[in-house]
Structure formats: C-alpha cells, structure tokens
C-alpha positions as CSV (number, residue, x, y, z in Angstrom):
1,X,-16.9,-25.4,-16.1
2,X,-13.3,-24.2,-15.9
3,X,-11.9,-21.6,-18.5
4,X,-8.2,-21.9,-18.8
5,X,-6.4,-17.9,-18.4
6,X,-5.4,-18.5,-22.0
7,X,-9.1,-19.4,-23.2
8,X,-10.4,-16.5,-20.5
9,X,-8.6,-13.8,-22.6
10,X,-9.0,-15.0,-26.2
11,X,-12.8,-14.6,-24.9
12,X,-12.3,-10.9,-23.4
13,X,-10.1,-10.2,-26.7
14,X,-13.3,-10.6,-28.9
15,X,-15.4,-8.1,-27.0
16,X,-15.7,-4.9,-27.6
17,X,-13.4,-2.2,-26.6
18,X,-15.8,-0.3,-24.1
19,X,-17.1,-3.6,-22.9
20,X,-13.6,-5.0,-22.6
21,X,-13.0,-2.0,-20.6
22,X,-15.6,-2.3,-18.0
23,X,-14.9,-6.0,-17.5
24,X,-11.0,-5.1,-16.7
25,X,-12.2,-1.9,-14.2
26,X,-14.3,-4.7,-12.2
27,X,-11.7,-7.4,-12.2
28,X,-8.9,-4.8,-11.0
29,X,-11.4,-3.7,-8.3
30,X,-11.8,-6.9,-7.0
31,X,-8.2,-7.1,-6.8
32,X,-7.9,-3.4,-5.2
33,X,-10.6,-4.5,-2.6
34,X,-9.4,-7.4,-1.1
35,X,-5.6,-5.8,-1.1
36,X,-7.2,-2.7,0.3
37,X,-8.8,-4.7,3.1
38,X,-5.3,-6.7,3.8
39,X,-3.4,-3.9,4.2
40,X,-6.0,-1.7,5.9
41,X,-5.5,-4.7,8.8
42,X,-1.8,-4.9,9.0
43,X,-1.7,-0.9,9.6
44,X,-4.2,-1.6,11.7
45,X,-1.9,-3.9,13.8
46,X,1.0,-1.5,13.5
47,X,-0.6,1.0,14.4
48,X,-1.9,-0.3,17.7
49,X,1.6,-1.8,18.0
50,X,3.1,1.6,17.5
51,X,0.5,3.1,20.3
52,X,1.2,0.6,22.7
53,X,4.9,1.2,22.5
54,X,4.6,4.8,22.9
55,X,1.9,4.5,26.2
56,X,4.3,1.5,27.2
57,X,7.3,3.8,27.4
58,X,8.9,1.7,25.1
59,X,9.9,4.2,22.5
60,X,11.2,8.1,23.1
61,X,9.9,10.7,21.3
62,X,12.1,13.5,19.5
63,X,10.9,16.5,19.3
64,X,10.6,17.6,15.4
65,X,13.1,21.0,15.7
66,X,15.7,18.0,16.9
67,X,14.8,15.9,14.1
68,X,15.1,18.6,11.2
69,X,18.6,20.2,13.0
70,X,19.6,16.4,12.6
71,X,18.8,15.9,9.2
72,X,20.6,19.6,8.6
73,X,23.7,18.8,10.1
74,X,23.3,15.3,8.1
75,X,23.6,16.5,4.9
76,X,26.3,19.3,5.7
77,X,28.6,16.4,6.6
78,X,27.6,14.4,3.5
79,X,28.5,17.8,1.3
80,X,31.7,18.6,3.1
C-alpha cells in the first residue's frame, strides 16, 4: 500500500499533538542519521586526503604567529 505525502500528512495532522511530535523527532532522525553517516565519510576522505598531502610534502605548513600577522596586516590595508 502506498500513501501519497499529501494523504501521509492529512493522517499525522489528526494525531495528537505529543504523538504528532514524537512521530516528527523519529522521521528527522532518520534523516539526521543517514546525513550524519554521509558526511561522516566524505571528512573521512578529506581528511586522509589532507594527511597524505601533508606526509607527501605536497602542502607547506605556516606557522600560526605568520598566519595571525597576516590576517593583521590584512585588515590594516582594508581600513587604510
């Protein structure tokens, strides 16, 4: 049997409010599960990417005292 969205929430609309509640939570969390896991495994990915690039030699590293003067002298030419 196949309930149509329309006919799925006409039939959630006559439930109660708590119960109407509870049945929302668990549909959102099936939602929120199944997102979570999807982009749990592209950071996954990224992340190895990201480590391999480093351990490859790929990428440079700046050290953070550079990165913050940068961002300083960034925004002292942007106000001058």
């Amino acid at each position: 049997m196949s309930v149509s969205e329309s006919q799925f929430y006409e039939a959630g609309m006559s439930l109660p409010p708590d119960v109407r509640r509870h049945v929302a939570l668990r549909l959102l969390e099936s939602l929120e599960d199944s997102e979570d896991e999807s982009v749990d495994d592209e950071w996954t990915i990224e992340i190895s990417r990201r480590v391999d690039d480093l351990t490859g030699g790929r990428l440079r590293t700046v050290p953070s005292d550079q990165v913050f003067a940068d961002i300083v002298a960034r925004r002292a030419a942007r106000n001058a």
